[in-house]
Each structure stands twice: as structure tokens, then as C-alpha cells.
N, C-alpha and C positions, 0 to 999 in steps of 0.2 A: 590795867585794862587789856593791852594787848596781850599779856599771857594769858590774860581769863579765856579769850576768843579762841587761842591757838591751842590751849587746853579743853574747851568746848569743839572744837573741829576733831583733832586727836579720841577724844572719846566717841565721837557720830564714829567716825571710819571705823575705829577700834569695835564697834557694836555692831559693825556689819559682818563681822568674824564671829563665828561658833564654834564653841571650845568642846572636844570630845569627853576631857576632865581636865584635872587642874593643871596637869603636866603636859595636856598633849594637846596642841592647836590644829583644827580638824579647817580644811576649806570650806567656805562657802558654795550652798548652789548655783549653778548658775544656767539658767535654760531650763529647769525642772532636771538637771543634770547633776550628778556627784561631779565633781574635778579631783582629779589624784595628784597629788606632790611628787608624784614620780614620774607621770609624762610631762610631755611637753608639748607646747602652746597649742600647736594645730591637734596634738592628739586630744586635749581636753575640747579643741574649741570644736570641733566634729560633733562634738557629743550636746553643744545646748542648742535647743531649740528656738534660742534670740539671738544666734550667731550664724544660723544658713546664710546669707546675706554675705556678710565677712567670709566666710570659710570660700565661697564661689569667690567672690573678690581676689582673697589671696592665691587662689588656685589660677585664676586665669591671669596671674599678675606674676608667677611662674614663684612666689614665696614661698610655697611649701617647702624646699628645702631647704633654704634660709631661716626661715621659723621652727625651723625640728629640729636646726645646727644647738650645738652646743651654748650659745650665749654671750652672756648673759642677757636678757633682753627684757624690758618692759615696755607694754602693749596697752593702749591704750585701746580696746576695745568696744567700738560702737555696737549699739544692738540692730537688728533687723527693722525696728521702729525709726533709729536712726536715719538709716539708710532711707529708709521711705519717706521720711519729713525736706528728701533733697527735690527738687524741681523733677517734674513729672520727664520722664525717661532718662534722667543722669546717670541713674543705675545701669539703666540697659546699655547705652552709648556706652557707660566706661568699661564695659565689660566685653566690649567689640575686639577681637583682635590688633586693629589697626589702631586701639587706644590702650595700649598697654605700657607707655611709658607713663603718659598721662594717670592711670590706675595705680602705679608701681608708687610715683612722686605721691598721691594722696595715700598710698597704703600705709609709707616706710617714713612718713611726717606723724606716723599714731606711735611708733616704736624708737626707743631709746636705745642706748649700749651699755647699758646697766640695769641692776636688779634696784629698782627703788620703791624700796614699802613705804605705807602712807605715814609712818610716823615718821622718816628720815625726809618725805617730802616735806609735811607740814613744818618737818624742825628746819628746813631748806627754805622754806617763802616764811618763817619767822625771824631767820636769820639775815633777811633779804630784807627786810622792814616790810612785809606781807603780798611780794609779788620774785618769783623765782622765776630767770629764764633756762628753759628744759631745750635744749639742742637736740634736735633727733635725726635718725642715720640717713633720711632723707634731704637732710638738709635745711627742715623748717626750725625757727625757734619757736617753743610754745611759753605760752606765759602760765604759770602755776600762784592761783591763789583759795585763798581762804575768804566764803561769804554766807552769810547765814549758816555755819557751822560747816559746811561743805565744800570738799575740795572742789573748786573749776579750773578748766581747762580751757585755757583763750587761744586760739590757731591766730595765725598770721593776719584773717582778713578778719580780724574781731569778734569772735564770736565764740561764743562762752560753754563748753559743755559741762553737765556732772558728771562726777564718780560717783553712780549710785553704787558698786559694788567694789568696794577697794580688797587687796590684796589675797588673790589669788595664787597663791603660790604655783610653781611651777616647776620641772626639775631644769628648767634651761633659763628659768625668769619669774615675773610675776604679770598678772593679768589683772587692770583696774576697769572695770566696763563704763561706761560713757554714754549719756544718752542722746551725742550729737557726732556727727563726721566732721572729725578736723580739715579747716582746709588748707593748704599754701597759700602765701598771699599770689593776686593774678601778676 
């Protein structure tokens, strides 16, 4: 039973990738955007149009050059919809100069130090008996599991987001979009 689930989650993520033919795995859109396997993170995330939001965030959070470094990095990428389901002016507030440690801690709790595609995650919280904890460079542990066939994403104060868009490839990492901001615990 529990390999039938983690064989059912494997295949969702796997179906969210589109193959250019048999040989060649093309990225996903993402934003009404192409994403290129050869830039990297901020260079593609420029480009979607559900990633304004993030792109300002990481910019005023001083990541741009951290995020264009060399890597390896997986990003756990909230959309613009995200951002806006947080309490009326969070966004604004965290984006104030005088809150930029504050911004940094929630930015750098989305990103990992390693390149981790959905099938090494899924093989990671199968191996875990269906719940993997993800350490990321911020500091925060996340919890990685498998539910109703889709990867979630549990931040510290409990709270669950999806990967509706898994594996993004990147040339510095990969990019799994999310449709909730991770938090740190308070």
C-alpha cells in the first residue's frame, strides 16, 4: 500500500513535466513563462508573471546575488497568490527596509543547499516512513510529505503548502512552486 501512494505522488509530480520528445526533458511553464535550464533562479523567476511578488521580496532581501551564485540551490517558490493569502499588509511591512532581516529569515527558510528533484524527494519521505525533514539555509526545518498524491510542504508553524509545479530545473538548482509562504516557527 504504501508504495502504491508514493508511486501515485511520483507519477502527479512526474506529469507536471513536459517532454520536448523522448530524449529530451523540456521545463515547465511557469507564469505564462518558458524557464531555460541554463539560467538561473532569479534569471527565470524575472520572467513569470506569478513570481512579481517573490522577485521584489528577494530583491529587497539583498538575495539576488545569492540566488544567481553558483549553487546548488532548491527553492521552494511561493506564487504571487501566496503572498497575498498572508494578513493584509505583511507583504508591505516585510518589504520595508528596517525589516530586512525579518524578510531574509522568511525568504532563505523557502531554499535548501542542494539540487533536490521530486523523485529523490518523494524517494526521501518514502524512506522516512512518509514524512522527511528538509533543513534549509535559513535555518528553518521543513517537513516534506506525501498527501492525496501530492508533494506538501509543512514550515515550522504548521502549515502545509503544495508543489503544484515540481521540478524546474535550473542551471544553479531546481525551482518547485508552492502555493503557500513558508513560515519560521515565532
Amino acid at each position: 500500500m504504501k508504495r502504491t501512494i508514493f508511486a501515485a505522488a511520483t507519477a502527479t509530480i512526474l506529469a507536471t513535466t513536459a517532454f520536448a520528445d523522448d530524449s529530451m526533458m523540456k521545463n515547465p511553464m511557469v507564469g505564462g513563462a518558458e524557464m531555460f535550464a541554463d539560467k538561473n533562479i532569479v534569471e527565470n523567476a524575472v520572467n513569470s508573471a506569478d513570481h512579481t511578488t517573490l522577485v521584489a521580496a528577494v530583491q529587497a532581501a539583498g538575495l539576488v546575488e545569492t540566488l544567481s551564485g553558483e549553487g546548488p540551490f532548491t527553492v521552494f517558490a511561493p506564487t504571487n497568490d501566496a503572498f497575498a493569502a498572508l494578513p493584509e499588509g505583511t507583504v508591505e511591512t516585510l518589504l520595508k527596509p528596517e525589516n530586512k532581516d525579518q524578510l531574509t529569515k522568511i525568504l532563505t527558510c523557502h531554499v535548501v543547499a542542494a539540487d533536490v528533484m521530486s523523485e529523490a524527494l518523494v524517494g526521501m519521505i518514502e524512506d522516512d516512513g512518509g514524512m522527511h525533514d528538509v533543513p534549509t539555509v535559513g535555518g528553518c526545518t521543513l517537513k516534506a510529505m506525501v498527501k492525496d498524491g501530492m508533494v506538501m510542504i509543512e514550515d515550522e508553524q504548521g502549515n502545509a503548502a503544495t508543489v503544484t509545479i515540481a521540478d524546474v530545473d535550473q542551471s544553479n538548482g531546481v525551482i518547485h512552486v508552492i502555493d503557500k509562504v513558508l513560515l519560521p516557527a515565532m
